[in-house]
N, C-alpha and C positions, 0 to 999 in steps of 0.2 A: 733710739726712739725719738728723740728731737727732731732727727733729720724726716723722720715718717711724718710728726706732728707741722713740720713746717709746708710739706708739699700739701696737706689735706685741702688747703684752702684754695690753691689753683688747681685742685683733682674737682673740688665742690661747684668753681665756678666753672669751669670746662664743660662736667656734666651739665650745669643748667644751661651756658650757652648750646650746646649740642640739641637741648631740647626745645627750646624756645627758634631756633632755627629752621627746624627741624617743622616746628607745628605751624612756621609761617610758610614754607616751601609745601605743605599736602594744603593749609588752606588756598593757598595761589592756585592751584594742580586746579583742588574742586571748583573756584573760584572761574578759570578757566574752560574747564569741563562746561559748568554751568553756563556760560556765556556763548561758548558755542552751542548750543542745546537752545537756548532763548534765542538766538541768532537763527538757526534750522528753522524753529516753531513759525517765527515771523516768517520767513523768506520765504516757507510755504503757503504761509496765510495770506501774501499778497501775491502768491500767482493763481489763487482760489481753490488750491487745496488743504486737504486735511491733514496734517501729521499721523503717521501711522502709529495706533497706541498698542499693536501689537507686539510690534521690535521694540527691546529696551536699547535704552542709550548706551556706547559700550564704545571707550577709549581703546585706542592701540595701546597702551598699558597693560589689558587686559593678555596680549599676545605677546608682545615683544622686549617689554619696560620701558617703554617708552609713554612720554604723560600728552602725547599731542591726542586732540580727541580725531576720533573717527566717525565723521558724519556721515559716511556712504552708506551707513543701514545694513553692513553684513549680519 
């Protein structure tokens, strides 16, 4: 039982590093996502069109796991 009680505290930190990690690596992702999406918006708006609000916004993530975004509009 000692030797259980003595690991609990790097089991305790590990979990929280893993998660704290973990919630800066999806907000980078969305963070990213979003900036390319702000980036599209513009870059249409200054050759004088409208973004299309019919297509959602839809990362290669959505197909393959991967987090780079997918601006082509499939």
């Amino acid at each position: 039982m000692p030797y259980v009680l003595a690991l609990v505290p790097t089991i305790g930190m590990a979990t929280l590093f893993y998660f704290v990690i973990k919630s800066i690596l999806e907000g980078d992702r969305r963070e990213r996502i979003a900036h390319a999406k702000w980036e599209k918006e513009h870059q249409l708006a200054d050759n004088g069109t409208q973004p299309a609000q019919s297509a959602p916004f839809t990362t290669s993530d959505d197909r393959t796991g991967s987090a780079t975004p997918d601006i082509t509009g499939r």
